[in-house]
LUMLOMAR-493735 format. One line per 10 residues: number of its first residue (from 1); their letters; for each residue x, y, z of C-alpha. Coordinates in steps of 0.001 Angstrom, whole numbers, plus 500000, padded with zeros to 6 digits. Example, Ala and Ser with C-alpha at 12.3 -4.5 7.8 and 13.67 -1.06 7.14 Angstrom:
2
1> AS> 512300,495500,507800; 513670,498940,507140
//
This chain:
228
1> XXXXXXXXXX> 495796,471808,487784; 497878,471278,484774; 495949,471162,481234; 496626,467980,479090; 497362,470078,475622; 500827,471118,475706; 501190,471100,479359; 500128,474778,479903; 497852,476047,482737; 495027,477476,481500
11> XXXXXXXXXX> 493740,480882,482594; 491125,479326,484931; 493569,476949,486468; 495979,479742,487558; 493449,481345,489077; 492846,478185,490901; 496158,477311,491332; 496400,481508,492720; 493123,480808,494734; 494905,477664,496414
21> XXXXXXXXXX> 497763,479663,497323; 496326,482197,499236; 494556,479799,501462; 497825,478125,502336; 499891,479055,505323; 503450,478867,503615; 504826,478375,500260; 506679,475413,499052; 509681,474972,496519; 507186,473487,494063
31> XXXXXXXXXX> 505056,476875,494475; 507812,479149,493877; 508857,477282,490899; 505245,477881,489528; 505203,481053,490748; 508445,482207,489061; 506684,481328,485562; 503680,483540,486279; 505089,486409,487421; 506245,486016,483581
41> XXXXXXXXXX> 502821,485303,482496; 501338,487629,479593; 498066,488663,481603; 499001,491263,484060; 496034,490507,486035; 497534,487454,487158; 500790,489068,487866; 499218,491301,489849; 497740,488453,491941; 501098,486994,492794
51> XXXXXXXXXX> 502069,489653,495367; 499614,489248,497983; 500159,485422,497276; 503719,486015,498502; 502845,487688,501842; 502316,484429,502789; 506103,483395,502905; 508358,486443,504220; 511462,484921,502889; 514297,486614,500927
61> XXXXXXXXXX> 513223,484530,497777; 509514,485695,498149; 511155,489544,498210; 512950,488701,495060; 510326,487723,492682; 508753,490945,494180; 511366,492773,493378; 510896,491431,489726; 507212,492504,490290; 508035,495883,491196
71> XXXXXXXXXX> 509736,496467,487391; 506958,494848,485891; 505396,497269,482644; 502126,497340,484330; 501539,500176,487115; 498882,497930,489112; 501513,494684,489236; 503995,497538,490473; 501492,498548,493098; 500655,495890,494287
81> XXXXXXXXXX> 504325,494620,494320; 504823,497783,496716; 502253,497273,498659; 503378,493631,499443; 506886,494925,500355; 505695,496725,503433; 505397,493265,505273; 509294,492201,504276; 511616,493680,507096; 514269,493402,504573
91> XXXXXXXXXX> 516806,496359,503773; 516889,495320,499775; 512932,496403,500524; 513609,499691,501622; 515762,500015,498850; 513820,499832,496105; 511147,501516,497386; 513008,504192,498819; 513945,505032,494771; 510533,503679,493398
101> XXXXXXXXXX> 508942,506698,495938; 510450,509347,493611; 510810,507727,490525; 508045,505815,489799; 506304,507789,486450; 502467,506384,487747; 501339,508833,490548; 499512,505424,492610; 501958,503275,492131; 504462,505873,493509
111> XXXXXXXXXX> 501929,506384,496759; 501680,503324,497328; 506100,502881,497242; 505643,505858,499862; 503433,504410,502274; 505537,501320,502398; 508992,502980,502616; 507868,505039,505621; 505795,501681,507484; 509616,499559,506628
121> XXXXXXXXXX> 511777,502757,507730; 509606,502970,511275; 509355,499250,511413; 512927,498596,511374; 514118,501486,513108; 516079,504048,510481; 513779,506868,511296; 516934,509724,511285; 516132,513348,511383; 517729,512980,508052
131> XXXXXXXXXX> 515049,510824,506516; 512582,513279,508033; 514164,516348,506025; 514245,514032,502928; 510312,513055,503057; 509472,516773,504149; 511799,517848,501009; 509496,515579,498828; 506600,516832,500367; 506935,520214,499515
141> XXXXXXXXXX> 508417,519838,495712; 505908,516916,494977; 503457,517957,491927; 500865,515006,492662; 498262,515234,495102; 497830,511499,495241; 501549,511121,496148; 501637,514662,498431; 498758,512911,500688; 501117,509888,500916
151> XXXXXXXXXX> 504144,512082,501948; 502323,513695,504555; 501084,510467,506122; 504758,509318,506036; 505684,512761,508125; 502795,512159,510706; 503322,508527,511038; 506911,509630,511772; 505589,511855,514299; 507181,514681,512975
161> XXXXXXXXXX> 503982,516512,511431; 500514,516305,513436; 497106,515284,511191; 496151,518755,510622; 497293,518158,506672; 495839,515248,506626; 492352,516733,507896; 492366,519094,504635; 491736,516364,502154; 488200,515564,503442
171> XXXXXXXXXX> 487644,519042,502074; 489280,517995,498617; 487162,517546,495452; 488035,514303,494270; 486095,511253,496439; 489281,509193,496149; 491172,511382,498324; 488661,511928,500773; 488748,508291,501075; 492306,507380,501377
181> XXXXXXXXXX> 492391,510319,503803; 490544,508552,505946; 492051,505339,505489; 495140,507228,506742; 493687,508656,509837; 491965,505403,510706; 495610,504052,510852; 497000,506861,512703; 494016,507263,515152; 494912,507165,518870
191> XXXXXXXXXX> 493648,508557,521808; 496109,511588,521629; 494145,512533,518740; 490564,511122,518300; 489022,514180,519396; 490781,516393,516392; 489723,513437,514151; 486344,513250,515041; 485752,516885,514693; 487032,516389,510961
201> XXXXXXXXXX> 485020,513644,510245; 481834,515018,511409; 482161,517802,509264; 482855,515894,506220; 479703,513848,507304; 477626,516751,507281; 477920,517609,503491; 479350,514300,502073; 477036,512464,499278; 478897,509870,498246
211> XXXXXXXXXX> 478196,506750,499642; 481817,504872,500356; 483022,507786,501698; 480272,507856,504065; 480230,504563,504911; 483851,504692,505758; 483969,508128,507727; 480937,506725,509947; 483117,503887,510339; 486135,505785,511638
221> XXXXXXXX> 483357,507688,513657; 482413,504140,515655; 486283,503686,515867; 486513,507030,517591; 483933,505943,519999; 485517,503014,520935; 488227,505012,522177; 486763,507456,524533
//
């Protein structure tokens, strides 16, 4: 995979070399050592491929270079590097994105450090009503809609608000709302609450036009079914 003039990969053979690694169950020292160079690497496209690479080694030093990630310039390598973090049950994790969720200056990038602060804090036990007050004080001061719809998914997966908010964005405006909306009630949906869902969804369904929000509320619809 390495190019013969001067030693250097080539864009093509990172991708490969990317491609490989995400088929592979586990990540060797000779990986990581690769790896460390391209998470230097002056395309931020494939620095912004090396995050879900590293889900496939939940190690500290796989939560370090994402931790490099997560200050990279680009707003999408931070995403992702978020993203990513939500599967390390590590408290350096909740750390960073603990700060990252109010002080990230790009609005999805910041969502995104939400979401996986909240899934870490219930995963490894730290829900406090303390941490609810702080989330429900971010909630209510928070200036982005992007990152308010995140908050309140943090409150109901904490159980401490129902989906009611969450219902309210399939009414909003702008698609990409409507869809992560339902991306967060498909992840929230249980029996105690598929009937309140449904009812939500079927009204979006009756007036909605665009076609992946469609697709994925009649989704969530055969979900619902399943459940009765």
């Amino acid at each position: 995979m390495i190019s013969n003039q001067k030693n250097e990969m080539t864009s093509n053979e990172k991708n490969d070399f990317l491609d490989h690694l995400e088929q592979q169950p586990a990540l060797g020292a000779n990986d990581f050592a690769r790896l460390r160079i391209l998470a230097k690497d002056s395309d931020s496209y494939i620095r912004g491929r090396l995050p879900f690479v590293l889900m496939n080694a939940v190690t500290e030093e796989s939560l370090s270079l994402l931790m490099t990630l997560a200050a990279d310039p680009d707003p999408l390598v931070r995403t992702e590097a978020y993203d990513s973090m939500s599967e390390f049950p590590f408290q350096q994790a909740v750390d960073l994105l603990y700060e990252a969720a109010t002080k990230d200056p790009d609005s999805l990038a910041r969502s995104y450090a939400i979401i996986s602060w909240a899934e870490l804090t219930r995963w490894l036990n730290q829900l406090t009503a303390d941490i609810i007050e702080y989330a429900d004080n971010q909630k209510n001061c928070e200036k982005s809609k992007r990152c308010l719809l995140s908050w309140i998914y943090a409150l109901s997966l904490f159980k401490s608000h129902g989906i009611t908010e969450l219902l309210t964005f399939l009414k909003d405006k702008e698609d990409h709302l409507r869809r992560t909306a339902l991306s967060y009630l498909s992840d929230l949906l249980d029996e105690s609450n598929c009937e309140e869902i449904g009812q939500g969804v079927r009204a979006l369904l009756e007036e909605e036009t665009v076609l992946p929000v469609r697709t994925q509320g009649e989704k969530l619809l055969q979900s619902i079914q399943q459940l009765r």
